[in-house]
C-alpha positions in Angstrom: -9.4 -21.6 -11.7 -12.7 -23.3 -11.0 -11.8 -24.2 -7.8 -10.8 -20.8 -7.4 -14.2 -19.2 -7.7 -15.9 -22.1 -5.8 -13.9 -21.1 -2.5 -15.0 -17.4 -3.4 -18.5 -18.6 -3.7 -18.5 -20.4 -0.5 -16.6 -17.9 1.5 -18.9 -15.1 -0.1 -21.9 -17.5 1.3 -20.3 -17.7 4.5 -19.7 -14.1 5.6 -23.7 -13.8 3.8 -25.0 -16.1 6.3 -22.9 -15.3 9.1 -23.9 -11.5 9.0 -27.2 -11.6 7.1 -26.3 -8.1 5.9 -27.5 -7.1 2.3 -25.3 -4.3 2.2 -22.4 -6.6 2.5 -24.0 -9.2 0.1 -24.6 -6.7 -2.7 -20.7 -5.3 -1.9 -19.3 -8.7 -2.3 -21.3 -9.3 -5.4 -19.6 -5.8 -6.5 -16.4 -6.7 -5.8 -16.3 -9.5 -7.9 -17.9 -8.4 -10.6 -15.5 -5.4 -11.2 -12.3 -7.8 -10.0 -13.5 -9.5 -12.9 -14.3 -6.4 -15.3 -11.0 -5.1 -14.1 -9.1 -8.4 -15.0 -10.7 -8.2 -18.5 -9.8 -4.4 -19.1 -6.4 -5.1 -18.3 -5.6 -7.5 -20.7 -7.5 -6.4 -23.8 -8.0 -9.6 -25.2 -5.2 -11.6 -24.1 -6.3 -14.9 -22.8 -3.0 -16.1 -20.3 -3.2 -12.5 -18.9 -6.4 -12.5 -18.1 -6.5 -16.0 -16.9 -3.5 -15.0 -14.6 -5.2 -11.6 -13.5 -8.3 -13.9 -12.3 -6.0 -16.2 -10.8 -4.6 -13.4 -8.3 -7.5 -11.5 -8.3 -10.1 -14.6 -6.8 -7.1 -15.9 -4.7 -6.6 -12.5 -3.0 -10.2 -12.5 -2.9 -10.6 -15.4 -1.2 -7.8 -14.7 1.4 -8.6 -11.0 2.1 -12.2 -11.4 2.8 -11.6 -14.0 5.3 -9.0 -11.9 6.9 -11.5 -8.9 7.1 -14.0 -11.5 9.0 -11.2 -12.1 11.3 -10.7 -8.8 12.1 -14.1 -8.2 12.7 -14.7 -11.5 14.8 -12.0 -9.6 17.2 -13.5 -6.6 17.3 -16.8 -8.3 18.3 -14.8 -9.9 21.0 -13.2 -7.4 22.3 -15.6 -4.6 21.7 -12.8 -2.3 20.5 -10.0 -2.5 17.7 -6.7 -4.9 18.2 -4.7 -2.6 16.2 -4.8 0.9 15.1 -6.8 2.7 17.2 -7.1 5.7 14.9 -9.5 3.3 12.8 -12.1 4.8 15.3 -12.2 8.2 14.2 -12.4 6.5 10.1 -15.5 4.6 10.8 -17.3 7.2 13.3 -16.6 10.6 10.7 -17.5 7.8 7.7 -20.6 6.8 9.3 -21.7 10.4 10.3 -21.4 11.3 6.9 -22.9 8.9 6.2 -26.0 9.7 7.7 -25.9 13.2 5.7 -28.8 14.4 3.3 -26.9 12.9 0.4 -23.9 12.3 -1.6 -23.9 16.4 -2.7 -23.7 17.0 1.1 -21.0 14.5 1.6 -19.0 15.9 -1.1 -19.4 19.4 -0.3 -18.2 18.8 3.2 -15.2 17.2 2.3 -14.0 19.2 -1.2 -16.0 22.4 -0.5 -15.8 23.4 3.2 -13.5 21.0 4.2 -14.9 20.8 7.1 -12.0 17.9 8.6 -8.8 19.6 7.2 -7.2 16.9 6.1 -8.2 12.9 5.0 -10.8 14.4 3.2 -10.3 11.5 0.4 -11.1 8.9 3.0 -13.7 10.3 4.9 -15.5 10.6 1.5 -14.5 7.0 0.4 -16.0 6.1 4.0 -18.5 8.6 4.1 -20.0 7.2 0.9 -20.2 3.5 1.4 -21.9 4.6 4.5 -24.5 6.5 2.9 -25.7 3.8 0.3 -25.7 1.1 2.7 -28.0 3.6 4.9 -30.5 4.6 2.3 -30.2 1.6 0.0 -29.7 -1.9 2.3 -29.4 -2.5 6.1 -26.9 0.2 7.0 -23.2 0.7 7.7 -20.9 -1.6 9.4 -17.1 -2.3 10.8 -17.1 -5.5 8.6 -18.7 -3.5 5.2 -15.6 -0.7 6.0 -13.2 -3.3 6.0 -13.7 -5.7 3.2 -14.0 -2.2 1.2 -10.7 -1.9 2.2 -9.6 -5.0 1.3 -11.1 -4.8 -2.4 -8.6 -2.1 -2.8 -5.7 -4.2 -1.9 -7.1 -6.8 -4.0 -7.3 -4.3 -7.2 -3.3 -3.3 -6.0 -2.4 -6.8 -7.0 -4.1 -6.9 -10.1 -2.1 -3.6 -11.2 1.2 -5.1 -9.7 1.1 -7.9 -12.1 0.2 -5.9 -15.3 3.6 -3.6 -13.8 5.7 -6.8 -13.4 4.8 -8.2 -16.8 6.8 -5.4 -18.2 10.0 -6.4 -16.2 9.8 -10.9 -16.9 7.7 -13.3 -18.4 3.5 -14.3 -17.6 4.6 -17.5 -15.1 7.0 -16.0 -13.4 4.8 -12.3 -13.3 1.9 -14.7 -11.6 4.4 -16.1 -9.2 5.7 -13.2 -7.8 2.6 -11.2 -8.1 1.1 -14.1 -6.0 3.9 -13.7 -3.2 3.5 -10.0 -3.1 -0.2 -10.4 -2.3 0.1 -13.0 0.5 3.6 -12.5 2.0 4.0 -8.9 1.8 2.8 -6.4 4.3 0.0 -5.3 1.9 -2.1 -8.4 3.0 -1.4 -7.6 6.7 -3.0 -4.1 6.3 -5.9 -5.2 3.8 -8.8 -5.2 6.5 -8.1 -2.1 8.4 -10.5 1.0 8.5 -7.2 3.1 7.4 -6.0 5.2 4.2 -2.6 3.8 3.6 -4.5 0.8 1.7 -5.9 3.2 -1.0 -2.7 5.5 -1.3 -1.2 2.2 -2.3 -3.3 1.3 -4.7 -3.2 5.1 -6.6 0.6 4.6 -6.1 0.5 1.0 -7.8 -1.7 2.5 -10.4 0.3 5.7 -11.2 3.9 3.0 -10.9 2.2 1.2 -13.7 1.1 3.9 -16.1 5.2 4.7 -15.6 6.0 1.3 -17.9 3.2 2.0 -20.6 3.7 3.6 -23.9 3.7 7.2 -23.7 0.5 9.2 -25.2 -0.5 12.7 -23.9 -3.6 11.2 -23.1 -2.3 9.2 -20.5 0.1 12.2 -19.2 -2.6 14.3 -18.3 -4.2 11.2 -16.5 -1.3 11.8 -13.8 -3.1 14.8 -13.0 -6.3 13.9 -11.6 -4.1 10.7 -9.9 -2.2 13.0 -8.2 -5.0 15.5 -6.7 -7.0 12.5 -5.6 -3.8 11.2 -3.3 -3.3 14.3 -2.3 -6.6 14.5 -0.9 -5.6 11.2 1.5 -2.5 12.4 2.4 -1.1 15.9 1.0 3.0 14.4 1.5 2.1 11.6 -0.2 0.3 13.3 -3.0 3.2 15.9 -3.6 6.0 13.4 -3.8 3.6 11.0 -6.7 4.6 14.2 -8.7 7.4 12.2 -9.7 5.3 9.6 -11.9 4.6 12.3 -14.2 8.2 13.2 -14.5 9.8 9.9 -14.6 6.5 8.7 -17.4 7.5 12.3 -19.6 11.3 11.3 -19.3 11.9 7.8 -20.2 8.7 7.2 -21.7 8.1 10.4 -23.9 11.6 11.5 -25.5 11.3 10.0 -28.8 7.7 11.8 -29.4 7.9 14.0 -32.8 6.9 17.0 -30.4 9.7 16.5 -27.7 10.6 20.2 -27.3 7.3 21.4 -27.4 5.8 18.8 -25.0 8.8 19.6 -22.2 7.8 23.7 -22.1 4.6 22.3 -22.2 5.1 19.9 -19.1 7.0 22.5 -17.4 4.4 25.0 -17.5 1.6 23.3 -16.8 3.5 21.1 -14.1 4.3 24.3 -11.9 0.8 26.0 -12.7 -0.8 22.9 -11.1 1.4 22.0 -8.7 0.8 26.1 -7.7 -2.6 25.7 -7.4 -2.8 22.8 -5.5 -0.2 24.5 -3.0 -2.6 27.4 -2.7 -6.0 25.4 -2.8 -4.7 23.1 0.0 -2.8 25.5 2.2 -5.1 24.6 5.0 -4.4 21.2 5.3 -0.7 22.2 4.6 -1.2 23.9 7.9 -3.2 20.8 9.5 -0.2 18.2 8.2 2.3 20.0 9.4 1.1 19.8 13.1 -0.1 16.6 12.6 3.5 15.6 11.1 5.0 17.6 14.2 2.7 15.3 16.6 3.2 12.1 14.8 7.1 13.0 15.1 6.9 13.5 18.8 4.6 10.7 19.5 7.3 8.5 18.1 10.0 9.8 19.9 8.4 9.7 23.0 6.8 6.2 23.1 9.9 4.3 22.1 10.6 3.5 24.7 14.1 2.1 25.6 14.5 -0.8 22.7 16.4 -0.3 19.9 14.1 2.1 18.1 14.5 4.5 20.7 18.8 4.6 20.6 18.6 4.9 16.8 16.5 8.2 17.6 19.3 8.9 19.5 21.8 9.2 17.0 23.1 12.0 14.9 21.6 13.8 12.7 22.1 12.4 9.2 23.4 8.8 10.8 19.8 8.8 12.4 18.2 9.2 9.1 20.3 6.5 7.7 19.9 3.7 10.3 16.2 4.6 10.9 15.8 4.1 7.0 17.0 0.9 7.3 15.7 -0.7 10.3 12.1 0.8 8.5 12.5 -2.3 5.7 12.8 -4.8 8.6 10.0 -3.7 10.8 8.0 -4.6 12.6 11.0 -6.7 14.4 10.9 -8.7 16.2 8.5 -10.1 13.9 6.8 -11.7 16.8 5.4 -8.9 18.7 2.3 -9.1 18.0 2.1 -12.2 19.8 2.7 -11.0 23.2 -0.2 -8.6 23.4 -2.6 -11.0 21.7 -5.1 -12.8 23.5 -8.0 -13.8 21.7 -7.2 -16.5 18.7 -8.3 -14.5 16.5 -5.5 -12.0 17.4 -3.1 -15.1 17.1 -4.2 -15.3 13.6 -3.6 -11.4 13.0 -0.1 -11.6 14.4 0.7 -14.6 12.0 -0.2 -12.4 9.2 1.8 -9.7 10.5 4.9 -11.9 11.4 4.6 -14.0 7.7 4.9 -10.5 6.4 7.7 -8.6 8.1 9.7 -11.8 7.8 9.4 -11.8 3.9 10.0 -8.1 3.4 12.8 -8.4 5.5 14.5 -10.9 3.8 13.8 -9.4 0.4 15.7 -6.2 1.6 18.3 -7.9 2.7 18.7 -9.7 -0.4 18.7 -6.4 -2.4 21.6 -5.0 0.2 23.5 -7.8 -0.3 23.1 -8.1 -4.1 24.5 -4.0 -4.2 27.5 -5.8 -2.6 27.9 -7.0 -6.4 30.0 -5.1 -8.9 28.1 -6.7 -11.5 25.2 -5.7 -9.9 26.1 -1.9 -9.8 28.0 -1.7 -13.1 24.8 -2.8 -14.9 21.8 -1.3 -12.6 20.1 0.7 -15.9 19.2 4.4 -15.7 15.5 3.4 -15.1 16.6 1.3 -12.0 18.9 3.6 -10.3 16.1 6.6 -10.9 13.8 3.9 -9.2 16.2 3.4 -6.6 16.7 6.8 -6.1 13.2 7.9 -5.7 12.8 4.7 -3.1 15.3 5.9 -1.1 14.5 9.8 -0.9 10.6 8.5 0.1 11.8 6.0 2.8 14.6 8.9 3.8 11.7 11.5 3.6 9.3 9.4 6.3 12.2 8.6 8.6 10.5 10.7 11.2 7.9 8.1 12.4 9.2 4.3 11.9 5.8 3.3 10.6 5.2 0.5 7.3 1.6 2.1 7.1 3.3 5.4 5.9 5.3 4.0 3.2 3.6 0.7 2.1 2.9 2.4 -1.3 6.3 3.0 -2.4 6.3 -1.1 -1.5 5.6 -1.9 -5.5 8.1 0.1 -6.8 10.6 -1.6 -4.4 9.4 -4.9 -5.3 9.9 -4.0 -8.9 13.3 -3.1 -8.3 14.0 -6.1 -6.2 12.6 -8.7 -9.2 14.7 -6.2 -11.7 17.9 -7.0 -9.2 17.3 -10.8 -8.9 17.6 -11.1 -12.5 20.3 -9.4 -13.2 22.4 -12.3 -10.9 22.9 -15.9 -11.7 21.0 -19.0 -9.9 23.6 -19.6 -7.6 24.1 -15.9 -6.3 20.5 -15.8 -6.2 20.5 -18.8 -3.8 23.4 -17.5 -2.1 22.3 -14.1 -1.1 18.8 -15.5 -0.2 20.2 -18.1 2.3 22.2 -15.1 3.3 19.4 -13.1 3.9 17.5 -15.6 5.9 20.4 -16.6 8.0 21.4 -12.7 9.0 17.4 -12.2 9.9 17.9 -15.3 11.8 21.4 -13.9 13.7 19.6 -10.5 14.5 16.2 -12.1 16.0 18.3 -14.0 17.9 20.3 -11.7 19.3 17.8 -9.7 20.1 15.8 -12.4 22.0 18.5 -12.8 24.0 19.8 -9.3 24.4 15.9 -8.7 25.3 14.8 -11.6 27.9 18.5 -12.8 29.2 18.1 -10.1 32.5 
């Protein structure tokens, strides 16, 4: 642990020195001082909690940061973003509000008039950090956007192992909290100037208040959880609906005022879910076009490679197959590397590939393992509902092949993938895994020589 914080005291230095930016000192200073308020909170006094918590949360620290200097090192180089061009509009509508009259002008653009349509809860987020680091320190910056960013993904982990300590035991909870927040695609798409990073958080947050013990008090919490992800992205925000029903169900039946509480529930769930439909019917509007566009886009810049036949297929079968191939993407896992030219790129694309590889093989693991009957005879209620609700969100984005979209319903899969791996003995667990790794292995082959043998 000490060593821990002295990497995240040097690298803290580092990026100091290296940008001589007081907004970015005083954010760094910030982040670590709520990481560590947040780690404390979390564990209400137990001591191996917390000290795990720290653990992931200075070790993420440590990593992201330096990734979000990466990133930014390329976009000095380069003078434009490697990735994600869309990160451009972000930073320019965060920086001119930004430069507003104030935080009540900020807000009023976004909530009020809504004056973008839609992203409003990222163009605030972005909008704000822009605005203190203009009146308070020495303004806004690509590099103070992104490690923002990355503090989020850094709070995801920290809720990720508070979920998985409901599902196994504190050293094996640290272990695999650790391998979500360095192998998984989350740390890939820490330092971008995008949205999907915060969605996942609300969605890790909302996934763990689904294990806690049930109190009204925390069901009305779902609330305000869901209108703030619906104000990054509407979809997203209407399908989290299901936290609230899946907390209420399994968590609330044995409450003394069951019956009451469901007409209750039911009321209040359609009055709200109403008025949000009828407060937010202009960016309905706005989502659908840009859901038609993004659906377009993607058919029509496929290309001729593999994504582009499954597009091709049959209704239904297309949904099915594009489902799938959505849990092994990006593939081949080294594409990055032939569009990258600076080293800092080469260091992106390892990221990337690290990541794809790992969530690959971990859903090829759980497809295998549903090869099991033991496996399906004794999946409990809570796990097929968790299975289901997976599988109708990755089913629901099939439209645009695109990890960004549906990183947040990434915890929920990697709950049900630990809950899986338990149920099976050492040896299937081994067997399956080298499985896994050698079908990966087949099918990047294949395609490497399907792809460069003409």
């Amino acid at each position: 642990m000490v060593i821990l914080i002295l990497l995240a005291v040097l690298v803290s230095a580092g990026v100091i020195v290296l940008t001589g930016s007081t907004s970015i000192a005083t954010s760094l200073l910030y982040f670590v001082t709520l990481g560590t308020g947040i780690s404390f909170w979390l564990t209400k006094g137990n001591r191996r909690d917390r000290l795990n918590l720290l653990k992931i949360f200075f070790s993420s620290y440590v990593a992201y940061v330096l990734f979000s200097l990466v990133s930014y090192l390329d976009y000095n180089a380069i003078n434009d973003f490697f990735l994600f061009p869309d990160q451009t509009l972000f930073f320019e509508v965060g920086e001119t509000l930004g430069k507003g009259t104030g935080l009540s002008q900020i807000f009023q653009d976004c909530f009020i008039l809504r004056i973008h349509e839609e992203n409003e809860g990222a163009y605030f987020i972005f909008g704000l950090i822009g605005f203190v680091a203009n009146k308070y320190f020495d303004g806004n910056s690509i590099l103070l956007q992104s490690l923002h960013v990355g503090f989020m993904a850094m709070i995801l982990n920290l809720f990720l192992y508070k979920t998985i300590r409901f599902h196994t035991y504190r050293s094996e909870a640290l272990k695999f909290a650790l391998l979500f927040a360095f192998f998984s695609p989350l740390f890939f798409y820490a330092p971008w100037i995008l949205r999907d990073v915060h969605i996942a958080l609300l969605y890790a947050i909302g996934i763990y208040m689904m294990h806690t013990r049930f109190t009204i008090k925390r069901l009305l919490l779902f609330i305000p959880l869901i209108i703030v992800t619906l104000e990054f992205r509407l979809e997203m925000g209407l399908f989290s609906f299901f936290m609230p029903v899946y907390y209420f169900y399994f968590r609330g039946k044995k409450h003394r005022n069951y019956k009451f509480l469901l007409t209750s529930f039911i009321f209040v769930g359609v009055a709200v879910f109403g008025m949000i439909l009828n407060f937010l019917v202009t960016s309905i509007e706005a989502t659908l076009k840009s859901f038609e566009s993004y659906s377009s886009y993607t058919e029509e810049n496929l290309g001729g490679g593999l994504g582009a036949m499954l597009y091709e297929l049959p209704v239904g079968l297309k949904q099915l197959a594009v489902t799938f191939f959505s849990q092994i993407m990006p593939f081949p896992a080294w594409g990055k590397f032939l569009v990258s030219e600076t080293s800092f790129e080469y260091i992106i694309s390892l990221i990337e590939c690290c990541g794809a590889i790992f969530w690959s093989c971990l859903f090829l693991f759980m497809t295998f393992a549903f090869t099991n009957k033991k496996v399906r005879k004794h999946l409990s209620k809570e796990n097929i509902v968790m299975l289901v609700i997976a599988l109708v969100f990755l089913l629901g984005n099939s439209s645009e092949m695109n990890t960004r979209r549906i990183l947040c319903i990434y915890p929920l899969i990697f709950i049900l993938y630990l809950n899986i791996r338990h149920m099976l003995p050492k040896r299937k667990r081994m067997y399956y895994s080298y499985s896994s790794i050698a079908l990966y292995s087949a099918l990047s082959v294949i395609y490497f020589f399907i792809k460069y043998s003409s």
